[in-house]
Backbone as CSV, one residue per row, in Angstrom:
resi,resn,N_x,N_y,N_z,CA_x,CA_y,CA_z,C_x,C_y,C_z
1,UNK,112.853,48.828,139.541,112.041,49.930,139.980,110.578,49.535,139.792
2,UNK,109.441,50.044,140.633,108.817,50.207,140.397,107.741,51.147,140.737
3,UNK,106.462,51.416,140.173,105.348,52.170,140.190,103.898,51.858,140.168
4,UNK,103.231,52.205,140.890,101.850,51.720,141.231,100.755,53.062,141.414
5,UNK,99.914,52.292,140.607,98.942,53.210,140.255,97.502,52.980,141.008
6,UNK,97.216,53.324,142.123,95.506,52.833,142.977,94.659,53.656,142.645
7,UNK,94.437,54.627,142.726,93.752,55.426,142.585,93.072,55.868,140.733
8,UNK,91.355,55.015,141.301,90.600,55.251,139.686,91.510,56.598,138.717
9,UNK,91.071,56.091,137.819,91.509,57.130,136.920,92.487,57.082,135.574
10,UNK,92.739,57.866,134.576,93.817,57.480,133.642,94.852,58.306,133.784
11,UNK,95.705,57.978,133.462,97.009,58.236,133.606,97.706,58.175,132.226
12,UNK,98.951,58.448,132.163,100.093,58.904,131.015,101.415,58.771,131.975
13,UNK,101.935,57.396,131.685,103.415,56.955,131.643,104.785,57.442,131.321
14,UNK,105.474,57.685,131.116,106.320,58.302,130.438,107.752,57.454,130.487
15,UNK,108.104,56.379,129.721,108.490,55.480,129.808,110.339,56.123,129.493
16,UNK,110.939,56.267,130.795,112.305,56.173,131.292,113.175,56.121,130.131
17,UNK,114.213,56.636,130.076,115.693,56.155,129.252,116.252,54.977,129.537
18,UNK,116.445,54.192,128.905,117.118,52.780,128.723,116.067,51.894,129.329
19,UNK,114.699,51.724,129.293,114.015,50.682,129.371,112.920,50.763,127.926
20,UNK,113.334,48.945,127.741,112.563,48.622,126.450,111.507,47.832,127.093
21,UNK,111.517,46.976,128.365,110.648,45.878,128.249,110.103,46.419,130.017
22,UNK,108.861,46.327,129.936,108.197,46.439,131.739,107.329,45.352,132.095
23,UNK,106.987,44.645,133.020,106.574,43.532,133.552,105.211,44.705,134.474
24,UNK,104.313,44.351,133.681,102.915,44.910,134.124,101.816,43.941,134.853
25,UNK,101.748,44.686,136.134,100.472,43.259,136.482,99.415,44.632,137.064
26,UNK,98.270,43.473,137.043,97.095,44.599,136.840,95.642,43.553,137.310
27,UNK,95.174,44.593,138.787,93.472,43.590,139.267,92.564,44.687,138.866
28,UNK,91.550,43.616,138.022,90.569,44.697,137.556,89.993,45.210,139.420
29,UNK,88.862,45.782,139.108,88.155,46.153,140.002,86.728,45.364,140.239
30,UNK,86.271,45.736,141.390,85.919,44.241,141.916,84.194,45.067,141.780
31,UNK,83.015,43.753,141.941,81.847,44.287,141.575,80.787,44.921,143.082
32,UNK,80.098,45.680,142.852,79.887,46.006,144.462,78.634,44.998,144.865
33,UNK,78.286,44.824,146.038,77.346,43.705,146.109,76.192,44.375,146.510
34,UNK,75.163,43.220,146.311,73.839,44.001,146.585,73.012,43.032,147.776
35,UNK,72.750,43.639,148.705,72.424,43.288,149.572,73.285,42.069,150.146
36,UNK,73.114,41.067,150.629,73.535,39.922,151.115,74.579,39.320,150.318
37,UNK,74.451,39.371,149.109,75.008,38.912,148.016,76.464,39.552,147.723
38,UNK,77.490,39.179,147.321,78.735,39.463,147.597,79.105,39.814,146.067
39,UNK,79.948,40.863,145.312,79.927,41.244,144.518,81.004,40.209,144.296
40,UNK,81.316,40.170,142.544,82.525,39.699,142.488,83.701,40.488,142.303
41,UNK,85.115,38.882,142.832,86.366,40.207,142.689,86.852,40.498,141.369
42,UNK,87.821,41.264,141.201,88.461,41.826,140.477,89.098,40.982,139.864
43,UNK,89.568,40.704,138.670,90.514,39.477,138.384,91.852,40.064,138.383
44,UNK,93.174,38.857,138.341,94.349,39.668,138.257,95.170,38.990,137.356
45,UNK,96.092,39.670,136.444,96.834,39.347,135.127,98.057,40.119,135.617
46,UNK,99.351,39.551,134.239,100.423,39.879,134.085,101.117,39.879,132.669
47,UNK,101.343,40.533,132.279,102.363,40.582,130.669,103.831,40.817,130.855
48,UNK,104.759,40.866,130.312,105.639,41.264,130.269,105.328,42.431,128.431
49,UNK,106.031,43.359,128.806,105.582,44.277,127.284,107.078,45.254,127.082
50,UNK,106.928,44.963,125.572,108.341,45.857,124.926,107.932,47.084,124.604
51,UNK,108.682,48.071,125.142,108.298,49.422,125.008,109.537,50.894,124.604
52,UNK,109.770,51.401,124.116,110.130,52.359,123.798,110.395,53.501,124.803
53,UNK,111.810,53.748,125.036,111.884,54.993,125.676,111.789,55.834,125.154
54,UNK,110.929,57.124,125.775,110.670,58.479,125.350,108.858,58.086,124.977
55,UNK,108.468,57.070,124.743,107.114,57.065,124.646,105.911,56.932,125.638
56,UNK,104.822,57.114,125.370,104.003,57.764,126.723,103.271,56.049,126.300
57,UNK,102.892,55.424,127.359,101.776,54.315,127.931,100.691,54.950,128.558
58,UNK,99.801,54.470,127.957,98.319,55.332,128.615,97.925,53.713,129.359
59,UNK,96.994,54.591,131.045,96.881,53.518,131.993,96.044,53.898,132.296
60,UNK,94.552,53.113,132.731,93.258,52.828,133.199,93.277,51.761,134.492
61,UNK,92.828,53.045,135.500,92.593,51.978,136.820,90.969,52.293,137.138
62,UNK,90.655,51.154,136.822,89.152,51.215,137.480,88.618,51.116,138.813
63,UNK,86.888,52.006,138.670,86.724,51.784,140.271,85.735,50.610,140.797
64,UNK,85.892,50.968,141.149,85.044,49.175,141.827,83.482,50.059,142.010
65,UNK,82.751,48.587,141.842,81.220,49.166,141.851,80.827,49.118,143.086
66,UNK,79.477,49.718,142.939,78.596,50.696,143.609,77.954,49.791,144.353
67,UNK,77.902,49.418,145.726,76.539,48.080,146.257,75.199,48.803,146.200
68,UNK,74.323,47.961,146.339,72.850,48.022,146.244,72.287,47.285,147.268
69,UNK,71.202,47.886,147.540,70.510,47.576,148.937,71.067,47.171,149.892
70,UNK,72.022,47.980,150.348,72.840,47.996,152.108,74.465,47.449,151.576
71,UNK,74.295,46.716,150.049,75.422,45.971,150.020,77.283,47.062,149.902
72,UNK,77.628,46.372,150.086,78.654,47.116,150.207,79.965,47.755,148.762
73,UNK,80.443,48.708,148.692,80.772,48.893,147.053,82.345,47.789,146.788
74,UNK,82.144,47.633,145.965,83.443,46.671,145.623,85.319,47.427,145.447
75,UNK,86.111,47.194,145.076,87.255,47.311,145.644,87.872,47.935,144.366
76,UNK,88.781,49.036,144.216,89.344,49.469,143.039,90.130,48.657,143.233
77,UNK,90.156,48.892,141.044,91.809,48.173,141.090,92.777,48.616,141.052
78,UNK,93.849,48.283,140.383,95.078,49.028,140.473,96.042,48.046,139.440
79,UNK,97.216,49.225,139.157,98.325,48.663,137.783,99.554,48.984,138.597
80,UNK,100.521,48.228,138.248,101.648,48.236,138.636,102.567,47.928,137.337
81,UNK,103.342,48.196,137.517,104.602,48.896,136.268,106.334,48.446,137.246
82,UNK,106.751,47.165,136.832,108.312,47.082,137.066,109.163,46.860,136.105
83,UNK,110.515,47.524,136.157,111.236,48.450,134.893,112.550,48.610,135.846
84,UNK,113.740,47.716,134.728,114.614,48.318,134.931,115.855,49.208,134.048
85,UNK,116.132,50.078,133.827,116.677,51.266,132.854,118.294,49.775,132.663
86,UNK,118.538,49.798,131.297,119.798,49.264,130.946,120.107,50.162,130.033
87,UNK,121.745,50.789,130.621,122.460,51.704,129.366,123.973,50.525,128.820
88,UNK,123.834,50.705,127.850,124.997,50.405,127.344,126.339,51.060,127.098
């Protein structure tokens, strides 16, 4: 399964019955550019993380910056969350 988060902002997870471990990848947000000059991007990572069902994960998606003089604003990022529930 998974879940994706685009839109700036924080969020509260609520981490499923029978999943311990979620494979999180995550691009920061990118810088806005100023004039001619091209902002930079966002970088992008991955963890794998052990987690607890019934417990809440708090999530931060940032927004991409602001351009300056005509330049254009840079790119939100976004988190993604894949999880699969194992019952025994």
């Amino acid at each position: 399964m998974r879940e994706r988060f685009e839109t700036p902002g924080d969020y509260e997870w609520l981490v499923p019955a029978g999943v311990t471990r979620i494979l999180c990848r995550v691009k920061g947000a990118a810088g806005g550019a100023c004039g001619n000059n091209p902002g930079q991007p966002g970088q992008e990572a991955r963890h794998e993380l052990e987690v607890t069902p019934g417990t809440t994960v708090k999530i931060t998606v940032g927004a991409g910056g602001k351009g300056a003089n005509g330049g254009a604003d840079g790119a939100d990022g976004w988190v993604e969350l894949e999880y699969q529930p194992r019952f025994n």
